[in-house]
C-alpha positions in Angstrom: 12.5 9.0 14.7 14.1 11.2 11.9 11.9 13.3 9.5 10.5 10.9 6.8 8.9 12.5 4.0 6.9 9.8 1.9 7.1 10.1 -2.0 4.2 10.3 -3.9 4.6 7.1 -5.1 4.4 5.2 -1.5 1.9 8.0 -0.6 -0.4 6.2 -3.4 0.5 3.2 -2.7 -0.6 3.6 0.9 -3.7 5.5 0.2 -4.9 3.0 -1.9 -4.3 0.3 0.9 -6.1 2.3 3.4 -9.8 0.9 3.7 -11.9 1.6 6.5 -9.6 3.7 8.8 -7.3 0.5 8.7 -4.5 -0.7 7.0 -4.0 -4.7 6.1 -2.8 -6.7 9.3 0.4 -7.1 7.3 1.9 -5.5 5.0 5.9 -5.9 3.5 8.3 -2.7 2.7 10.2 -4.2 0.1 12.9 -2.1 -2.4 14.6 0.8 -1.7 17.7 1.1 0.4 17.1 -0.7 4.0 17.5 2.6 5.6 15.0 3.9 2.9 12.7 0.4 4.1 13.2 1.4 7.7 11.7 4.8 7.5 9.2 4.3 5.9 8.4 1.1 8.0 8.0 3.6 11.3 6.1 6.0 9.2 3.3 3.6 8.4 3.9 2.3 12.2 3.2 6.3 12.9 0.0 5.7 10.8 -1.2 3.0 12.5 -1.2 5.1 15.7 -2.7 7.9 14.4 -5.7 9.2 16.6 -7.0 11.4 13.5 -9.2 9.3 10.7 -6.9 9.9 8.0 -4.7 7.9 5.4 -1.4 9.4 6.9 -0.1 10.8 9.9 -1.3 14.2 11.3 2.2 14.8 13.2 0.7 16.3 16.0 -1.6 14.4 17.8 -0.2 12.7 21.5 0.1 9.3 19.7 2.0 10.7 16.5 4.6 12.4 19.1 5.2 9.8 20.6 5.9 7.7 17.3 8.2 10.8 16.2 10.2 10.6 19.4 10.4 6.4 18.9 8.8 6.2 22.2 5.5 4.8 21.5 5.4 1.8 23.7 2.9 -0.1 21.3 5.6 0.0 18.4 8.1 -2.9 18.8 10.9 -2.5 16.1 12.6 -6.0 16.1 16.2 -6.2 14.4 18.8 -9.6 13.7 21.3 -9.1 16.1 24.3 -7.7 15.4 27.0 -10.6 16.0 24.5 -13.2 14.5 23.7 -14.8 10.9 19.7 -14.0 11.4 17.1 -13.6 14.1 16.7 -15.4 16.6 14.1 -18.4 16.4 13.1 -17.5 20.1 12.8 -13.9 19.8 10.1 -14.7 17.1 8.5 -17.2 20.0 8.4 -14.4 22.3 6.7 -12.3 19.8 3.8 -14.8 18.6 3.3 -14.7 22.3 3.6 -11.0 23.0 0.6 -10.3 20.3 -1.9 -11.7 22.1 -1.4 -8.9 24.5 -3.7 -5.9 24.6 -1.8 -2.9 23.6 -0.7 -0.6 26.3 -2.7 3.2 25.2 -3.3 2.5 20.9 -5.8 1.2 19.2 -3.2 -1.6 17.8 -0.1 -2.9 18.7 2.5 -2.6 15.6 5.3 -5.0 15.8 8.1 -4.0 12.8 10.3 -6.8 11.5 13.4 -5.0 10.1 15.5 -6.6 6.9 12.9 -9.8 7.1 15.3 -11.4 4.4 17.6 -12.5 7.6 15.1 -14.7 9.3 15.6 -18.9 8.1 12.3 -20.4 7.0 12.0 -22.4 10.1 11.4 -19.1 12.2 9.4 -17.6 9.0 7.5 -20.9 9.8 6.8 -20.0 13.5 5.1 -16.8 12.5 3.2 -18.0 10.0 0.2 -19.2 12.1 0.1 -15.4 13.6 0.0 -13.9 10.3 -2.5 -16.2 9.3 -4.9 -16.1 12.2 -3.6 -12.4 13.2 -5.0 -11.3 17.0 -7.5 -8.1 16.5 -5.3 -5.9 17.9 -2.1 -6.7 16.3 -0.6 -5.3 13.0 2.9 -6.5 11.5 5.3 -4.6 9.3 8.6 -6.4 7.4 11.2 -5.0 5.7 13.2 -6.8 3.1 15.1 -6.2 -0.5 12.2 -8.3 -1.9 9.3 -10.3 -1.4 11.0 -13.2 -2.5 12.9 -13.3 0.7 10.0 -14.3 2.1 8.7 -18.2 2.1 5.7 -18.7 -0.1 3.3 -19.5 2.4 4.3 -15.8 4.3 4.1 -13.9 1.0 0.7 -14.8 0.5 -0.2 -13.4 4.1 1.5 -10.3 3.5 0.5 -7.2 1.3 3.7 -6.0 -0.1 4.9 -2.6 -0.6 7.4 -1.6 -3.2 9.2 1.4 -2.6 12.1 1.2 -5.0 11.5 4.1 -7.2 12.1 7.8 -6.3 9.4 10.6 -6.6 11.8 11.6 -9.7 12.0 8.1 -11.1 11.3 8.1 -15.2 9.2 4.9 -14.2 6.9 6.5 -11.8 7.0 9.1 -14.7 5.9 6.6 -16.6 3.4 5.2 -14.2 1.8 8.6 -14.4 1.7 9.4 -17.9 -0.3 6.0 -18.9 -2.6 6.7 -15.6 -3.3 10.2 -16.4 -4.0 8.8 -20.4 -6.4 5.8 -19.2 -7.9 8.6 -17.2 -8.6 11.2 -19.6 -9.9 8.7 -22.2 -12.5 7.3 -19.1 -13.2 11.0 -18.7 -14.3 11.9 -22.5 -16.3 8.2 -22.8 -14.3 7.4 -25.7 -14.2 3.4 -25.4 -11.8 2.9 -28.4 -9.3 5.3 -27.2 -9.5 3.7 -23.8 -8.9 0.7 -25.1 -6.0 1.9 -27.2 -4.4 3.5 -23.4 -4.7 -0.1 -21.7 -3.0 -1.5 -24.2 -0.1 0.4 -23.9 0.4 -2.4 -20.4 0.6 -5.1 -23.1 4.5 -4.1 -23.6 4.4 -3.1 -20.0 3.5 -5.9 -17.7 5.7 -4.9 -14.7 3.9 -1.5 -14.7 0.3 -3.1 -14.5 0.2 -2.9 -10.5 1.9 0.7 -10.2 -0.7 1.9 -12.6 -3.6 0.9 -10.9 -2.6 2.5 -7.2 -2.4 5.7 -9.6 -5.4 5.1 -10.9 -7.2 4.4 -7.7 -5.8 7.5 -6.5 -7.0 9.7 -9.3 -10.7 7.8 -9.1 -10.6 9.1 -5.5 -9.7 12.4 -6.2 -12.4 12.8 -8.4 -14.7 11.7 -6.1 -13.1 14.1 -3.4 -14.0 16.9 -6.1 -17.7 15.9 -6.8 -18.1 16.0 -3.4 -16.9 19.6 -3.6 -13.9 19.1 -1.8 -10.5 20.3 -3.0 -7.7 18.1 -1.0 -5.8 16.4 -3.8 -3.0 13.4 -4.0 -2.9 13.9 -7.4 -2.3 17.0 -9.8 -5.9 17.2 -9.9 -6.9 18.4 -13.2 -7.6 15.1 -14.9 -9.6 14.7 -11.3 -11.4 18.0 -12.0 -12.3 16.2 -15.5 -13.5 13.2 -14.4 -15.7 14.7 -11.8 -17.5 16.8 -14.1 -18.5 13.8 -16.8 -18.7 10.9 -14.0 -21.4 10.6 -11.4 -20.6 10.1 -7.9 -22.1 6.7 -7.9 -19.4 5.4 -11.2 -16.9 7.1 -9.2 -17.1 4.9 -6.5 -17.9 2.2 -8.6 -14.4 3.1 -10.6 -12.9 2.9 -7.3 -14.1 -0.7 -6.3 -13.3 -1.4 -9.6 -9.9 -1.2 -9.5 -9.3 -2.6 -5.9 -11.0 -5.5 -7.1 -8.3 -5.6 -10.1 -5.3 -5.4 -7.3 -7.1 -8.0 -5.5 -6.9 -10.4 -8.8 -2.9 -9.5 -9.1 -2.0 -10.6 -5.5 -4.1 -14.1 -6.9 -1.7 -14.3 -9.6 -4.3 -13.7 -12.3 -3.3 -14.1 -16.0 -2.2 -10.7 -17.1 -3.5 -10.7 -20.4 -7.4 -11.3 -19.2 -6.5 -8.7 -16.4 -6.0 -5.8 -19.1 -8.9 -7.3 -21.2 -11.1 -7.1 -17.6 -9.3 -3.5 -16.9 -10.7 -2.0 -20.2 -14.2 -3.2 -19.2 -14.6 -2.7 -15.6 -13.5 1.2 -16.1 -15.7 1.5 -19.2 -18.6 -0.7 -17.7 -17.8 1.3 -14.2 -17.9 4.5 -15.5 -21.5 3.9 -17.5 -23.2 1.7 -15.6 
């Protein structure tokens, strides 16, 4: 596998997915370039294997070698062949099968669906009933330009993964800049200003989910302080600042907070009672 070096961005994005030592049982890389897609689809495959207890990849455990030298035999990376139009409906058969089957050394068996947008709906179809009633021990990774490549009923079993803008990108610039603001106002207890820096989302709908995964990850930096530790995703400081006016407890509580206000996006909530509930969750989180 070549060197992949995650952006901070899909570095958030996966650390806010990662609950329990385990990521969802399905998740979509969507945006990006499709060699960008398949990267970072190994990478999270790499995660997956993991033998350390941590959000990403340690790089030098046996399972983590194995992934780097693509010869983990628990990864299946499953492509549309060459001289055809899309996958084959019988290759996805074999794989619905193939997932009942206990993996061969990992914990899980990762099966990686590269450039999903080239499998018809009739094969989407034959999956479906495995990504709805996934086995224990399996895990499923697409790639594809977008989730709307997807049929509806697979979308909603999937938990997508946008990595279409760069570590340098003015919207992940962006991203940060209302974060670190609805941060520093949750911070200094000042309700009006906070409600003044979630507004700012009104104009900004598309950046709503972005934010959020920023957010979570500050919330857990700032819990990582408290706690007297000093590993940061973030810069840090507006961490340092929340963990010195928030209690553990609201910290934690910020954090649930927030995954519960993802949660509501992937149900298609109305976005103008999601900022309303935003402002009072973190406030009411924060105080409580």
């Amino acid at each position: 596998m070549d060197s992949f070096s995650p952006s901070t961005q899909l570095r958030a994005k996966l650390s806010a997915l990662f609950h329990g030592g385990k990521l969802p049982h399905a998740l979509l890389i969507e945006g990006g370039t499709q060699q960008q897609r398949a990267a970072a689809a190994r990478y999270v495959a790499q995660m997956m294997h993991c033998l350390e207890p941590t959000p990403f990849p340690c790089g030098v455990c046996r399972a983590c070698k194995k992934s780097e030298a693509d010869s983990n035999p628990d990864t299946l990376i499953i492509e549309k062949p060459e001289d055809k139009a899309a996958f084959k409906k019988e290759t996805v058969k074999e794989i619905t099968s193939d997932a009942y089957v206990l993996p061969n050394e990992s914990e899980v068996k990762v099966y990686v669906f590269l450039e999903f947008q080239y499998m018809r709906p009739e094969s989407q179809n034959v999956l479906l009933k495995t990504l709805e009633e996934p086995p224990e021990r399996a895990r499923f990774i697409l790639t594809a330009d977008s989730l709307n490549s997807l049929i509806p009923t697979v979308q909603s079993r999937v938990t997508p993964v946008n990595i279409g803008y760069s570590q340098q990108s003015p919207v992940l610039e962006q991203v940060r800049e209302i974060a670190d603001g609805i941060a520093e106002c949750v911070a200094s207890s000042d309700e009006y200003s906070l409600l003044k820096s979630t507004a700012v989302l009104e104009k900004e709908k598309q950046l709503v989910q972005p934010v959020l995964e920023y957010l979570l990850l500050i919330f857990r930096d700032a819990a990582v302080c408290r706690a007297g530790g000093t590993s940061m995703t973030t810069d840090g400081e507006i961490a340092k600042k929340l963990a010195s006016s928030v209690q553990q407890k609201n910290l934690a509580g910020l954090v649930s907070g927030i995954q519960e206000l993802e949660a509501a996006i992937q149900r298609n909530a109305n976005s103008t009672l999601l900022l309303t509930r935003l402002c009072s969750t973190l406030y009411g989180k924060a105080h409580e």
